[in-house]
C-alpha positions as CSV (number, residue, x, y, z in Angstrom):
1,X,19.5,-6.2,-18.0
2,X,17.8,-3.0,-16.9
3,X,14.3,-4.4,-17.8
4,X,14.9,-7.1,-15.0
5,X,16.1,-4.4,-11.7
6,X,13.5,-3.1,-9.8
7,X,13.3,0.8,-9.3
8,X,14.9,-0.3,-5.7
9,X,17.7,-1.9,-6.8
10,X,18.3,1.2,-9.4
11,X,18.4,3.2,-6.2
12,X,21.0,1.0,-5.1
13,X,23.5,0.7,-7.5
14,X,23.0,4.7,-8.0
15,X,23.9,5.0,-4.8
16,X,26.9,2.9,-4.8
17,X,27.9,4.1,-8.2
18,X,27.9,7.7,-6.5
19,X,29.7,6.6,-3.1
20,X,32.2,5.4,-5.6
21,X,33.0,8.2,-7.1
22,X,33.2,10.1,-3.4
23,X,36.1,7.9,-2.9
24,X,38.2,9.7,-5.7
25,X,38.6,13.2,-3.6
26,X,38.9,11.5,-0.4
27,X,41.5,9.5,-1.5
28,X,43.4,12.6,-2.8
29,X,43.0,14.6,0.1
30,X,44.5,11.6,2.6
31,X,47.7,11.7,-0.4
32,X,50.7,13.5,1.0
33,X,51.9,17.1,-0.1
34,X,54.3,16.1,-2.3
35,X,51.9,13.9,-4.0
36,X,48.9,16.4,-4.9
37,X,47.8,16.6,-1.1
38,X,46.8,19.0,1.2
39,X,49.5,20.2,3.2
40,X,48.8,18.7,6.9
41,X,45.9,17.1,6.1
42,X,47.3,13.5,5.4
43,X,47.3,11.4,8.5
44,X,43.3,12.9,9.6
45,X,42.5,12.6,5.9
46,X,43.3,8.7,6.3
47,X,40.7,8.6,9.1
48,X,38.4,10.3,6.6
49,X,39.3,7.5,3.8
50,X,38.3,4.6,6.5
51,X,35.3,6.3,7.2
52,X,34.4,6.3,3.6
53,X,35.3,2.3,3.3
54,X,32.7,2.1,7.0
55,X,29.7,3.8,4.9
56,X,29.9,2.2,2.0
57,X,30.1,-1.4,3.8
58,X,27.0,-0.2,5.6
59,X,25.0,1.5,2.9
60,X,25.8,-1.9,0.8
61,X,24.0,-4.3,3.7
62,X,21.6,-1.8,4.9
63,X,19.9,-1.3,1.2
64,X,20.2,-5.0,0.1
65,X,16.5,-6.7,-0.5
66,X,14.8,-3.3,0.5
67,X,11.2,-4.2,1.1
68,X,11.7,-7.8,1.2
69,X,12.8,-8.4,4.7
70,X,11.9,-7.2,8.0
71,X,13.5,-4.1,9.4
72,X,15.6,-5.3,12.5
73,X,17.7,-3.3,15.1
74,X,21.1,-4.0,13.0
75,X,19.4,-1.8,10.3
76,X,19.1,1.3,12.6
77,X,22.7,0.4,13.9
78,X,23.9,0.4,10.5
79,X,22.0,3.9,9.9
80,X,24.0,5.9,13.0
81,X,27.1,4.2,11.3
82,X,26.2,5.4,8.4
83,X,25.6,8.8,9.4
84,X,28.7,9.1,11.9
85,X,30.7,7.6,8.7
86,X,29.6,10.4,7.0
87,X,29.6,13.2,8.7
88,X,33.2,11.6,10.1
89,X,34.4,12.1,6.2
90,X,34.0,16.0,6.5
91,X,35.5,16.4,10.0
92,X,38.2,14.4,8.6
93,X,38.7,15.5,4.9
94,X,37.9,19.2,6.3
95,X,35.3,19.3,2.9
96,X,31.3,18.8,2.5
97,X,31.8,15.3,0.8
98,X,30.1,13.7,3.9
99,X,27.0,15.4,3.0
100,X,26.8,13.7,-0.6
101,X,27.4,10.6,1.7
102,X,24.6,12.0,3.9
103,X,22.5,12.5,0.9
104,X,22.7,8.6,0.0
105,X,21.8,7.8,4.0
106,X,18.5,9.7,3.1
107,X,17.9,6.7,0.9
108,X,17.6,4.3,3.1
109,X,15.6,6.4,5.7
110,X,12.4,5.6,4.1
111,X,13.0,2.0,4.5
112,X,13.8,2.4,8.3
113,X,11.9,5.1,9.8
114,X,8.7,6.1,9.9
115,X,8.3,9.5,7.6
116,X,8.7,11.8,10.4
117,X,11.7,10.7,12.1
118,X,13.2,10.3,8.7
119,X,13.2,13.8,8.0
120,X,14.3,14.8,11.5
121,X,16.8,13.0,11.3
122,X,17.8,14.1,7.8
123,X,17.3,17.4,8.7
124,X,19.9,16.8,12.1
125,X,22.4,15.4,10.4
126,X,22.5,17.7,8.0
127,X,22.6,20.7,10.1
128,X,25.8,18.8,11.9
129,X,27.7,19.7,9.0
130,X,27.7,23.5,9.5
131,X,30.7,23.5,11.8
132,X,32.8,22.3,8.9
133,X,31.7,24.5,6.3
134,X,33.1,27.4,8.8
135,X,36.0,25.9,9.6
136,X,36.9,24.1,6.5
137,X,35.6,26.2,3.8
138,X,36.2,29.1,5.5
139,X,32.2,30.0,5.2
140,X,30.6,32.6,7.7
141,X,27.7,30.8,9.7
142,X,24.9,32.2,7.8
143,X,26.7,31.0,4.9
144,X,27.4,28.0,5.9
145,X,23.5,27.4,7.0
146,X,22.7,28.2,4.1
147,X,25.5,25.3,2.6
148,X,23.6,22.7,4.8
149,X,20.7,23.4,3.8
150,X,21.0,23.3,0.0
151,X,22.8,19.7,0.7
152,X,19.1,18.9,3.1
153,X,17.0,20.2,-0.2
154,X,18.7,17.4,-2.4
155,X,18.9,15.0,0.2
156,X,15.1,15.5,0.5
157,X,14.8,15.1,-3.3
158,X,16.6,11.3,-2.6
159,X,14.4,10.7,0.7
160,X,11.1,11.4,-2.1
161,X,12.3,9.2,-4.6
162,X,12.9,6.5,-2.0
163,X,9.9,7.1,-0.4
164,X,7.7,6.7,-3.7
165,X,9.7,3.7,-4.2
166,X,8.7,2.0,-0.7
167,X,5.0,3.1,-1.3
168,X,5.3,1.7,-5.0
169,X,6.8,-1.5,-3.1
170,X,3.9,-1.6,-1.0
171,X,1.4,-1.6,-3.0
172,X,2.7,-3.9,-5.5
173,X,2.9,-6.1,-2.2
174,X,-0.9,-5.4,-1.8
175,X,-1.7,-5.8,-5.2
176,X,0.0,-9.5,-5.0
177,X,-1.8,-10.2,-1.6
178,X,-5.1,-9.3,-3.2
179,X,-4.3,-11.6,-6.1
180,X,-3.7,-14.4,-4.0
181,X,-6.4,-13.9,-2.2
182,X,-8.8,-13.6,-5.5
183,X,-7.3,-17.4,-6.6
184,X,-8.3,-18.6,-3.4
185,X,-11.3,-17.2,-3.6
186,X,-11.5,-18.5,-7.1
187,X,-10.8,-22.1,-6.0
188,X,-13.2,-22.1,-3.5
189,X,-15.8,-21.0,-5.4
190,X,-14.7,-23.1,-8.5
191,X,-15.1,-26.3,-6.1
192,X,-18.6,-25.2,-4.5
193,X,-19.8,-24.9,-8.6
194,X,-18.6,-28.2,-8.7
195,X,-19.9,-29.5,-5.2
196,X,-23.3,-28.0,-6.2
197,X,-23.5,-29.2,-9.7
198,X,-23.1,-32.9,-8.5
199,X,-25.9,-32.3,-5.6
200,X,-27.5,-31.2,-7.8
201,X,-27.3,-34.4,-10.7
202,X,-27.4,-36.6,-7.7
203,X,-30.6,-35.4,-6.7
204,X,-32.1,-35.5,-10.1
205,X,-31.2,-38.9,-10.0
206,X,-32.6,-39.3,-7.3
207,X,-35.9,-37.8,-7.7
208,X,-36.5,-38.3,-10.9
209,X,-35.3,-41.8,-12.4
210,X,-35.5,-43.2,-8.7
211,X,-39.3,-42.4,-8.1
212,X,-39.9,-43.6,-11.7
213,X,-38.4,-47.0,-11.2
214,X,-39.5,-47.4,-8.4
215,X,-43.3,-46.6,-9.5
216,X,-42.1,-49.3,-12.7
217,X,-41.0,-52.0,-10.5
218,X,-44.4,-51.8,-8.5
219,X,-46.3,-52.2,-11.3
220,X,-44.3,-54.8,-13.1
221,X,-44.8,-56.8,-9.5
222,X,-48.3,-56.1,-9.7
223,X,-48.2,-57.2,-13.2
224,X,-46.1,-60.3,-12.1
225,X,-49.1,-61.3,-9.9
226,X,-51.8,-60.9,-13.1
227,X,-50.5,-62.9,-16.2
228,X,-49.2,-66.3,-16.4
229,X,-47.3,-68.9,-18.6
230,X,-44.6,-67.2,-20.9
231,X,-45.7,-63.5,-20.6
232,X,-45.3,-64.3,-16.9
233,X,-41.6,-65.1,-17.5
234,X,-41.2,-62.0,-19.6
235,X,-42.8,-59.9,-16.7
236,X,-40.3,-61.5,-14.2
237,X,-37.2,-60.9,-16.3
238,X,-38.4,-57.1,-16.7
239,X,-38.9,-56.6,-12.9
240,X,-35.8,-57.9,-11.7
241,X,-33.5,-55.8,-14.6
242,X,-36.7,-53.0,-13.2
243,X,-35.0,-53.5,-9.4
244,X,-31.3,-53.8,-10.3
245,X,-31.2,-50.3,-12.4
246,X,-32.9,-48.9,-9.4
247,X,-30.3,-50.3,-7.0
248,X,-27.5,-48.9,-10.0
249,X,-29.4,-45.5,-9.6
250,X,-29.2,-45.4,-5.4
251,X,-25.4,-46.7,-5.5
252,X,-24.1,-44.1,-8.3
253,X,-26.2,-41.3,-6.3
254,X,-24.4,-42.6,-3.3
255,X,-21.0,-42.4,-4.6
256,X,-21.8,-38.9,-6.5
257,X,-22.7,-37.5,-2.5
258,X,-19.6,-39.3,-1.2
259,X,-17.5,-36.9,-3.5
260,X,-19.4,-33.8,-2.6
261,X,-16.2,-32.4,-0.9
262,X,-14.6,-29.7,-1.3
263,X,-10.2,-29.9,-1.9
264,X,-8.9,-27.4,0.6
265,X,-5.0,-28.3,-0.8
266,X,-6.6,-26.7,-4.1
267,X,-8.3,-23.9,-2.4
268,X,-5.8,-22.7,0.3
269,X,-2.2,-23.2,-1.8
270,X,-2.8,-20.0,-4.0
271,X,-2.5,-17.8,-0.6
272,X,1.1,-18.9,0.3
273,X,2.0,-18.2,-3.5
274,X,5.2,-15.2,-4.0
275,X,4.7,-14.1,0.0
276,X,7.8,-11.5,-0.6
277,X,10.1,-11.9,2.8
278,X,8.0,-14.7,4.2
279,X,8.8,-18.1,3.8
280,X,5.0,-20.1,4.7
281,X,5.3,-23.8,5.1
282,X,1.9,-25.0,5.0
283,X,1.1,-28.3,5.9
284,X,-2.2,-30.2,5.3
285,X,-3.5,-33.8,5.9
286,X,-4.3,-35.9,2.3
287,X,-7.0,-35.5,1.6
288,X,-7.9,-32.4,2.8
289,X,-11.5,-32.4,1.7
290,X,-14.7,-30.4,3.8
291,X,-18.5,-31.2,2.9
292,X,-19.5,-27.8,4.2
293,X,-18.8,-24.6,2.1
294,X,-19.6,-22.2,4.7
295,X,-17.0,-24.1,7.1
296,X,-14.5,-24.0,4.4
297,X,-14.8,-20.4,3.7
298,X,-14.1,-19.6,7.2
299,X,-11.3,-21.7,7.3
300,X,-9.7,-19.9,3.7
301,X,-10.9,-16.5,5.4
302,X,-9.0,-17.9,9.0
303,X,-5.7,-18.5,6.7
304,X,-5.8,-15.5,4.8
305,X,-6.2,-13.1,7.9
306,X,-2.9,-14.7,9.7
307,X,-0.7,-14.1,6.7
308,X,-1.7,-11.0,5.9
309,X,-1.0,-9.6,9.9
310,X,2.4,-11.6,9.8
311,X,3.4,-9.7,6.5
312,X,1.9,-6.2,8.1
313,X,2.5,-6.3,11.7
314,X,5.6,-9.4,12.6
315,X,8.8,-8.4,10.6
316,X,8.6,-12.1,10.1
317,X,10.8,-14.1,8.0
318,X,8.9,-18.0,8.3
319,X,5.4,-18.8,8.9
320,X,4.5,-22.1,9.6
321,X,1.0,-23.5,8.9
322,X,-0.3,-26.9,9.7
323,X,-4.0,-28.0,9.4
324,X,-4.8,-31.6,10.9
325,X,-8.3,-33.5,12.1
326,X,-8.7,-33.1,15.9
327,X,-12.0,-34.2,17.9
328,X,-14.5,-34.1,15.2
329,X,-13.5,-31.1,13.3
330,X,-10.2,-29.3,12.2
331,X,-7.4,-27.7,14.0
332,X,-5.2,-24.7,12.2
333,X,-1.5,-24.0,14.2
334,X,0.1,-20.9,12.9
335,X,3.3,-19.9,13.9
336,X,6.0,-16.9,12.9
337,X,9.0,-16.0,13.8
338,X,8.2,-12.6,14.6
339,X,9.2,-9.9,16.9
340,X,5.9,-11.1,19.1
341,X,4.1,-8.7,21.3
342,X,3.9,-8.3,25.5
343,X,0.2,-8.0,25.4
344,X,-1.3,-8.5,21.5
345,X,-4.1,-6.0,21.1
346,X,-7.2,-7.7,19.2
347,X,-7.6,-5.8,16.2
348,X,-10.3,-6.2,13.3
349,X,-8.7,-9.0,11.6
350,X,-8.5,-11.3,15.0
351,X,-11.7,-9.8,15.6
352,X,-12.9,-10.8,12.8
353,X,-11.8,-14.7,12.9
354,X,-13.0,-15.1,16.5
355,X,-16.6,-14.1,14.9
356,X,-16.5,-16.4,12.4
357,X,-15.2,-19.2,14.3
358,X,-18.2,-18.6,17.2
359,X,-20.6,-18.7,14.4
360,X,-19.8,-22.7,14.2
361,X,-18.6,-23.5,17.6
362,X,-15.0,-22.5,16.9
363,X,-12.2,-20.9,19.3
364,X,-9.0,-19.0,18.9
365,X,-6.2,-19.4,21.2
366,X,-3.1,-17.3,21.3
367,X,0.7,-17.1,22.1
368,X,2.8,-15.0,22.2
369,X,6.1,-13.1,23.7
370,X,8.2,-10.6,23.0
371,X,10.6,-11.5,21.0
372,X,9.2,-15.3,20.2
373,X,6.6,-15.1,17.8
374,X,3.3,-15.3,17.3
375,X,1.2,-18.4,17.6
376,X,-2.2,-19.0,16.9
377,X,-4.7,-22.1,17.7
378,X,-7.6,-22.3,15.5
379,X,-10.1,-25.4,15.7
380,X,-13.3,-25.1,13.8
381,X,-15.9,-27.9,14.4
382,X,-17.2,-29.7,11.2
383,X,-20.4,-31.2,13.3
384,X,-23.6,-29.0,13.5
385,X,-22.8,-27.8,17.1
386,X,-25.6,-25.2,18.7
387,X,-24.0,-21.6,19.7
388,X,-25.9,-18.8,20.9
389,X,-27.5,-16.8,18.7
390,X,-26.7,-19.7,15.9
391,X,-29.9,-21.9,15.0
């Protein structure tokens, strides 16, 4: 069973396993005196014991499919909970327990925050504690600094761990994304070999038995012309069979150059392949076949570009992806459900597919609002079209 959990959901069930056991004392403390208690502490303890119940619901929702979904604002709600819970605990219980609590916060931090805040916040809610090692233990203040900072030395250990787990996440997630784009890649290159090899016997064909039939059936028509009786009957036969294995020759090369088409179904599928978080329905006309290489690397290199910014930059969930013909050449919609932007700023990558798209008369087009998504218009001409700069 262990060989199937990821290192993240180790860190999860750790952490549950030890809010668990947190629950023991808690409960003991909100007992009455007569029962193993503490002596006036029953009723606040009992606030204490919900608190307990509050971080473990929130700790169990926040750190479920860690580095699979996007981060929303219920996640940083569910961290001040979290925290409040904890620290709530302590007040309560009058005892450092909410700083073990605190300690299992850290875990999710790395998930949420960017590094620094994470440890700022760490650090803050650790230091919130000192007031009840004074009051509750009965610690002096230097002491009781000195508490809350031990617990902020562990909790730091917890914030590492989780941290190398997120970067260990990440680049698994790259190392899949790379993949993907190296059986793309593959495919297209696979169908150019193929593309290029039949060119290539088509041309032979062509060139070779096609000049040499033809140069036979001119000289069996010249031949035609010089002999007569029964050797001119022969000579007939032989040109005509001469000119219909010519017209075989033209027609097969014509159907091999017909097929010289690349399958874009075959060459784009392996990018939406194990997206994690991202559902990508991609949808293509049938066929989807291009003549042009060059156009359909642009088009794989187009594709690749928009899922990679909606797994970096969106906190998406759905991507959709629909290719279809449109005025002489092909059109690419792309859609995510993504947190948008106000006023996208055009990085490298849609840099990048603006260049290539110019190169061949292309465009890009783009939609967005916060809060709506992302959309993106591609159309990439398939004619020769002249663009500055482009012979």
């Amino acid at each position: 069973m262990s060989s199937r959990m990821s290192h993240i959901q180790v860190l999860r069930y750790a952490g549950l396993f030890t809010w668990s056991l947190v629950g023991f004392p808690v409960y003991l403390v909100s007992l009455p005196a007569e029962q193993g208690g503490v002596p006036g502490m029953d009723k606040l303890a009992w606030l204490g014991l919900g608190c307990w119940v509050l971080f473990g619901l929130c700790f169990w929702l926040a750190s479920r499919a860690l580095g699979q979904r996007r981060v929303t604002l219920a996640d940083h709600a569910m961290l001040v909970v979290m925290s409040a819970s904890a620290i709530g605990v302590s007040y309560a219980a009058a005892n450092g327990l909410g700083s073990v609590l605190l300690m299992l916060a850290a875990c999710v931090l790395p998930w949420v925050m960017s590094p620094r805040a994470g440890l700022v916040w760490m650090l803050t809610s650790q230091l919130v504690m000192v007031p009840v090692f004074v009051s509750g233990l009965g610690l002096a203040w230097h002491e009781a600094i000195m508490q809350s900072l031990l617990y902020t030395g562990f909790a730091g250990f917890v914030y590492a761990n989780s941290f190398v787990a997120r970067q260990q996440a990440q680049a698994r997630e790259e190392q899949r994304r790379l993949n993907s784009e190296l059986r793309a890649t593959r495919a297209l290159l696979a169908e150019s070999v193929r593309v290029n090899e039949r060119t290539r016997i088509s041309r032979e064909l062509h060139d070779l038995l096609g000049h040499h039939l033809t140069a036979l059936s001119l000289n069996l028509e010249v031949a035609n012309h010089l002999v007569e009786g029964k050797a001119q009957e022969h000579v007939s036969q032989a040109h005509t069979l001469a000119k219909l294995l010519l017209s075989d020759v033209r027609e097969a090369v014509s159907r091999i150059r017909d097929s010289d088409a690349i399958d874009m179904n075959a060459t784009l599928q392996p990018l939406t392949d194990n997206v994690p978080g991202l559902s990508v329905d991609m949808r293509m006309p049938a066929p989807f076949m291009l003549d042009d290489a060059e156009r359909a690397h642009v088009l794989l290199r187009c594709t690749q570009e928009i899922i990679t910014n909606v797994v970096r930059h969106a906190q998406a969930s759905t991507l959709a992806l629909h290719y279809r013909w449109h005025d002489q050449g092909v059109e690419l919609s792309a859609r995510d459900n993504g947190r948008g932007a106000e006023d996208p700023a055009t990085g490298n990558g849609l840099r990048g597919m603006r260049e290539r798209l110019a190169a061949y008369g292309g465009e890009v087009e783009i939609d967005t609002r916060p809060g709506e998504g992302f959309a993106l218009r591609l159309y990439l001409p398939l004619a020769a079209v002249a663009v500055a700069g482009v012979a």
